[in-house]
C-alpha positions in Angstrom: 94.7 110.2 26.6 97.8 111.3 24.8 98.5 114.1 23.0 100.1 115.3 19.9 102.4 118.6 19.7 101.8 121.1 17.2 103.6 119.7 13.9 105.4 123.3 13.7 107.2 121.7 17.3 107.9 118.5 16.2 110.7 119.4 13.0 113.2 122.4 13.0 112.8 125.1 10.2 115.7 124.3 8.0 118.2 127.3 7.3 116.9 127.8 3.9 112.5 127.8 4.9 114.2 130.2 7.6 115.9 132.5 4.9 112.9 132.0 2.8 110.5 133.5 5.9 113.5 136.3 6.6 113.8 137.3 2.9 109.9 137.4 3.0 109.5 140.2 6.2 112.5 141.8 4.2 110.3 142.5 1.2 107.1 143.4 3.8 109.1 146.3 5.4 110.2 147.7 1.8 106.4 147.5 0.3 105.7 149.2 4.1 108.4 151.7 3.9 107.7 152.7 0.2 103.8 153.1 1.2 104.6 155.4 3.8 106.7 157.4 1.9 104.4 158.0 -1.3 101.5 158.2 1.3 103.4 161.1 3.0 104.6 162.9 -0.6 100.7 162.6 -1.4 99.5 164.3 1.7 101.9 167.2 0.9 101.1 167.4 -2.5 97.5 167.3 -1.7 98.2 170.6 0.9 100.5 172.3 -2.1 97.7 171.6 -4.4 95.2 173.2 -1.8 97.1 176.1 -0.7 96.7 179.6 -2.5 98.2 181.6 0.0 101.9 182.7 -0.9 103.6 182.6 2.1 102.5 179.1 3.1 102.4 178.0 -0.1 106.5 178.4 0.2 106.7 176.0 3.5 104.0 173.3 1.7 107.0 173.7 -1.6 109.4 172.1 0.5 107.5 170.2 2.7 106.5 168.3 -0.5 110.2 168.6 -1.8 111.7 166.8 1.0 109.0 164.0 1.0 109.7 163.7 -2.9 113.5 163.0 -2.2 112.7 160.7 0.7 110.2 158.7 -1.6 113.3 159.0 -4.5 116.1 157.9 -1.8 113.6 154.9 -0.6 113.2 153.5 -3.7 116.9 153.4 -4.6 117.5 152.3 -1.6 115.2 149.2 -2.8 116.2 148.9 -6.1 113.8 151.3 -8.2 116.1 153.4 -10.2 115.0 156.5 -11.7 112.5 159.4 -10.5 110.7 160.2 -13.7 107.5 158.1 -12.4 107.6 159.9 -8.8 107.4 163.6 -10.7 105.4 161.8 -13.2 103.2 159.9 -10.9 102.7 162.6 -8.0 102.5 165.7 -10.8 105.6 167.4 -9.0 105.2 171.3 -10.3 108.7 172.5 -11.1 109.2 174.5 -8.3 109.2 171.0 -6.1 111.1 169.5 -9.0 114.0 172.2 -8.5 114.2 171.5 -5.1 115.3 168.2 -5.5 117.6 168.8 -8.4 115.9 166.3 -10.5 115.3 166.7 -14.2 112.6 165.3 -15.9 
């Protein structure tokens, strides 16, 4: 009895179905990375949005503030330009707004 190997074993990826497979977990960890950081700007807008107490409500301002730039940094860093749809998008109040210098 004789057996075959896999047909992944028998041929070589060639440099470009290799490139192709590369370029594709490239695009994976961006979608990841740009989930993680709206996911975590949501969770601290969620607590601003909650919070009614003034002192706190100062820590939960740029808690949500440095999320917001992350999520603003992260998408330049992958191309997406702009940060009217990340205020837009996430209703920033304007004291988060101010804290990351962005206009609207």
């Amino acid at each position: 009895m004789s057996f075959r190997p896999p047909q992944m074993l028998e041929t070589r990826p060639t440099s470009e179905q290799a490139l192709t497979a590369f370029n594709g977990e490239i695009l994976a960890e961006k979608a990841a990375s740009l989930g993680r950081a709206g996911k975590a700007l949501s969770d601290r807008m969620t607590a601003l949005d909650a919070c009614h107490d003034a002192t706190a409500r100062e820590a939960l301002v740029q808690a949500a503030a440095d999320a917001a730039h992350a999520l603003i940094i992260q998408r330049e860093l992958c191309g997406l330009h702009g940060h009217g749809l990340v205020i837009e998008d996430y209703r920033l109040p304007p004291e988060v707004v101010g804290r990351i210098g962005a206009r609207r």
